[in-house]
C-alpha positions in Angstrom: 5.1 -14.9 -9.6 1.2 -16.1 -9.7 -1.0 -13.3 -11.6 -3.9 -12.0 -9.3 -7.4 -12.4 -11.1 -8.6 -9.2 -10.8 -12.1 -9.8 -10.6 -11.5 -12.5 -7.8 -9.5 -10.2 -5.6 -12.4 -7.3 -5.9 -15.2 -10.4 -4.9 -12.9 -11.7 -2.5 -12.9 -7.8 -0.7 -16.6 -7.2 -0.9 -17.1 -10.9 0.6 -14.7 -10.7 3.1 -17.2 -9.8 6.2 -14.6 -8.9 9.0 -12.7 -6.3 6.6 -16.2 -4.9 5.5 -17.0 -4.9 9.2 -14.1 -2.9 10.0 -13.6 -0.6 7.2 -17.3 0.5 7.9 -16.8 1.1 11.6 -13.5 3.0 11.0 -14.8 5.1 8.4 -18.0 6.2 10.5 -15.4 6.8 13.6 -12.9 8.6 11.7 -15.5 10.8 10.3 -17.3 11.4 13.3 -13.9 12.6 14.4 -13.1 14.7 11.7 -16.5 16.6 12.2 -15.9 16.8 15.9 -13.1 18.3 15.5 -13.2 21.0 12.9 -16.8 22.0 14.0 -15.5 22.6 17.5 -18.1 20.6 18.7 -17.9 19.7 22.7 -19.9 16.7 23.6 -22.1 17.4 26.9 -24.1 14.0 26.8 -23.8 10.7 25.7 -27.4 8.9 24.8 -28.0 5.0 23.9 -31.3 3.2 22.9 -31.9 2.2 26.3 -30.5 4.9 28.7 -29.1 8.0 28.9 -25.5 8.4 30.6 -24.0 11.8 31.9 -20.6 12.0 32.3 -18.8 14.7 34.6 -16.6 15.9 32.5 -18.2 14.7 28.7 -15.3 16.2 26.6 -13.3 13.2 27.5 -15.5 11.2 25.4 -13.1 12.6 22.1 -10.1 11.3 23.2 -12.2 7.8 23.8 -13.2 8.1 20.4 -9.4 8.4 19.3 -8.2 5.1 21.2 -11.4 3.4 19.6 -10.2 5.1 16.1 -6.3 3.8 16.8 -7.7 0.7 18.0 -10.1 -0.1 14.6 -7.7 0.7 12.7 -5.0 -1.8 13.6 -7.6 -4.3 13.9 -8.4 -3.3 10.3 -4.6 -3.6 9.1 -4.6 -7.1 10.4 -7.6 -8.2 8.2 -6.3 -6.0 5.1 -2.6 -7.3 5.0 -3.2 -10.5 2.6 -5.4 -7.9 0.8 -2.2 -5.5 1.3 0.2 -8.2 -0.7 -2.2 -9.2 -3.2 -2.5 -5.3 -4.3 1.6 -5.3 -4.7 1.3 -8.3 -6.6 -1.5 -6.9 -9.1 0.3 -3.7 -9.0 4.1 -5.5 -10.3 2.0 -7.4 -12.6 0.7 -4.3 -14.5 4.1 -2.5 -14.3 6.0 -5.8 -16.2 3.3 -6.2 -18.5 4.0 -2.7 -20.1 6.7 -3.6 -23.1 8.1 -0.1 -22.3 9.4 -1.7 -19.6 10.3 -5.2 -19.5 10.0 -7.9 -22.3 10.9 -11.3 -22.2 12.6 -12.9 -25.0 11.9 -16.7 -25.1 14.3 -16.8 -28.0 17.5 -15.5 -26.8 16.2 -16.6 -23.2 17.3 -12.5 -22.0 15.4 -9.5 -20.4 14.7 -6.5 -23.5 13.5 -3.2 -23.0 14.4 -0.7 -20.3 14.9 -3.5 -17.5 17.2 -5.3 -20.5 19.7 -2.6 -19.3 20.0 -3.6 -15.9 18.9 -7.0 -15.7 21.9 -9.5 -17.4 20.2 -12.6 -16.5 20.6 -15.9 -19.2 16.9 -17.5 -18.7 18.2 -20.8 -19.8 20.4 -21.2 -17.0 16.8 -18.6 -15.0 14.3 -19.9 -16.1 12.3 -17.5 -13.0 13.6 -14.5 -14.8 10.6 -14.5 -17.8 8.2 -13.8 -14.7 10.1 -11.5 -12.2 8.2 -9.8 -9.5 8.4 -5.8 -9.0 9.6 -4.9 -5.2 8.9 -0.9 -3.8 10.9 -1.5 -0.7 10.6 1.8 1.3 10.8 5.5 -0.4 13.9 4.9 -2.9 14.7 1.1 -2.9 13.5 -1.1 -6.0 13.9 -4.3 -6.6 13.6 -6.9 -9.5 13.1 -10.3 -7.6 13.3 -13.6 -9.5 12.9 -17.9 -8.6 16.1 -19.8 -8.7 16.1 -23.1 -8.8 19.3 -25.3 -7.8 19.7 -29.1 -8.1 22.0 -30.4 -5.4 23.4 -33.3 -7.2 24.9 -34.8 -4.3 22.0 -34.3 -2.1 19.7 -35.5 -4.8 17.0 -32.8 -3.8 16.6 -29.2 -5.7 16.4 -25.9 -3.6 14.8 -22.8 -4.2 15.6 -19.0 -3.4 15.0 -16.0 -4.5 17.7 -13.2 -5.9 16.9 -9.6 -6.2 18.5 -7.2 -8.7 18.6 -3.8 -7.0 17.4 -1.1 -9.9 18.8 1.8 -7.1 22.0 1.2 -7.7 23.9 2.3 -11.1 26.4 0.7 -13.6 27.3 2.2 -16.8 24.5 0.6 -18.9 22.3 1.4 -15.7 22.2 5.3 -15.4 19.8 7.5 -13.2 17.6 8.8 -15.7 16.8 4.2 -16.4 15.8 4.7 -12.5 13.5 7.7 -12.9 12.0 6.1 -15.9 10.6 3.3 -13.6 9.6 5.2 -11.4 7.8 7.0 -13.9 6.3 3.6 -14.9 5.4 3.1 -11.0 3.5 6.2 -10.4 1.5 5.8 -13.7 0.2 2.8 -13.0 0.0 3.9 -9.2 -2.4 6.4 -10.2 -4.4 4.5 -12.3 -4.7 1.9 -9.2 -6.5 4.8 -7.8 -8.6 6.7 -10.5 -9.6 3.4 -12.5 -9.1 0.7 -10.7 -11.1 0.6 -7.1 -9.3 -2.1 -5.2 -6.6 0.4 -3.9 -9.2 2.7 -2.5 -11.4 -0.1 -1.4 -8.4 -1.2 1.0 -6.2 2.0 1.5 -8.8 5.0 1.7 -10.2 3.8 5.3 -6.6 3.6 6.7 -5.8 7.2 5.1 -9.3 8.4 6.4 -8.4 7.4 10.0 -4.8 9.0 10.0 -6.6 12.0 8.8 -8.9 12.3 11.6 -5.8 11.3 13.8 -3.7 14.5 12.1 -6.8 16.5 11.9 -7.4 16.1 15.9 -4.0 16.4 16.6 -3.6 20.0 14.8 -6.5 21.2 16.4 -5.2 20.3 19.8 -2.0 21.5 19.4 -3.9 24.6 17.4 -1.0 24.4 14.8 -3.0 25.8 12.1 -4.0 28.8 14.5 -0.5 29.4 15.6 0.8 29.5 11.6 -1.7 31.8 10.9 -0.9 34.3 13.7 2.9 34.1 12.5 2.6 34.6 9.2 0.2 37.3 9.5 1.9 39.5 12.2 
């Protein structure tokens, strides 16, 4: 797989005008929300530069502020995907780099370390395998994906696919505990992704920010948190 520069991907963010655009606007609607909401605040009045408007029934304005929130924040996914892919890229990168858990060994052309256990790949015959790409696919599923190349000898053209070593699924050399391991690995360098690296948080925290207000208005409308409360305290 290519290897994401990782001071090009953080330029390529803060020069990317549309997801700058729309990270700001959902991060000043989201909060807006959020302070709406928990403050109780009921909007009477609606003012602009120009003109003032009066609305007959004003509170109506909050639930235009959640379709405009909903609204943003697709738009916002749509310009963040390519950002979305190049993160998981960065993010298998740093995860195969660690020796703990996968080393390639040019000389005997095989897989070592703790993906040697699962992955019985001959590089001379996969070559793709000395540069494998790390898959999360959903909550539990991993994957190890690697380039094959085939040469169709009586076509006379090659063709290329890619195969996928599922690390959920165990073998005798491939117990649970390997699985957990990676995991381990996963969350590790999730984590730093977050505290000491800022791309993840560049991208992710506006999207989490708006499902927050979302929850956070929500709750209060359904007064979920009021309800609990009374419950647990008579």
């Amino acid at each position: 797989m290519d290897k994401i520069d990782i001071t090009d991907f953080q330029d390529n963010i803060d020069n990317d005008k549309g997801l700058t655009y729309h990270r700001r606007i959902l991060v000043i609607l989201s909060t807006t929300l959020i302070c709406l909401t928990i403050a109780g605040a009921k909007i009477k009045e609606a003012n602009t530069f120009i003109f003032k408007i009066e609305f007959e029934d004003p509170s109506y304005l909050i639930y235009f502020l959640v379709a405009s929130i909903l609204f943003i924040m697709l738009r916002y996914y749509s310009y963040s995907e390519s950002y979305i892919g190049k993160f998981k890229n960065l993010l298998s990168t740093r995860i195969l780099d660690d020796y703990r858990v996968f080393i390639y060994n040019p000389v005997e052309q095989q897989v070592e370390s703790l993906l040697g256990k699962k992955v019985n790949v001959f590089g001379g015959d996969c070559p793709g395998i000395a540069d494998p790409f790390y898959e999360i696919d959903g909550i539990f599923k991993r994957n190890i994906i690697y380039r094959v190349e085939v040469y169709d000898e009586e076509e006379g053209i090659g063709h290329i696919y890619y195969e996928r070593i599922p690390l959920h699924q165990f073998n005798d050399q491939w117990v649970i505990s390997d699985y957990i391991a990676v995991i381990r690995y996963e969350l590790i360098y999730k984590a730093a992704s977050v505290f000491k690296h800022r791309e993840y948080l560049d991208i992710m925290f506006p999207m989490y920010l708006g499902w927050g207000a979302i929850i956070v208005f929500v709750f209060d409308r359904l007064k979920v948190v009021d309800n609990f409360i009374s419950w647990f305290v008579f």
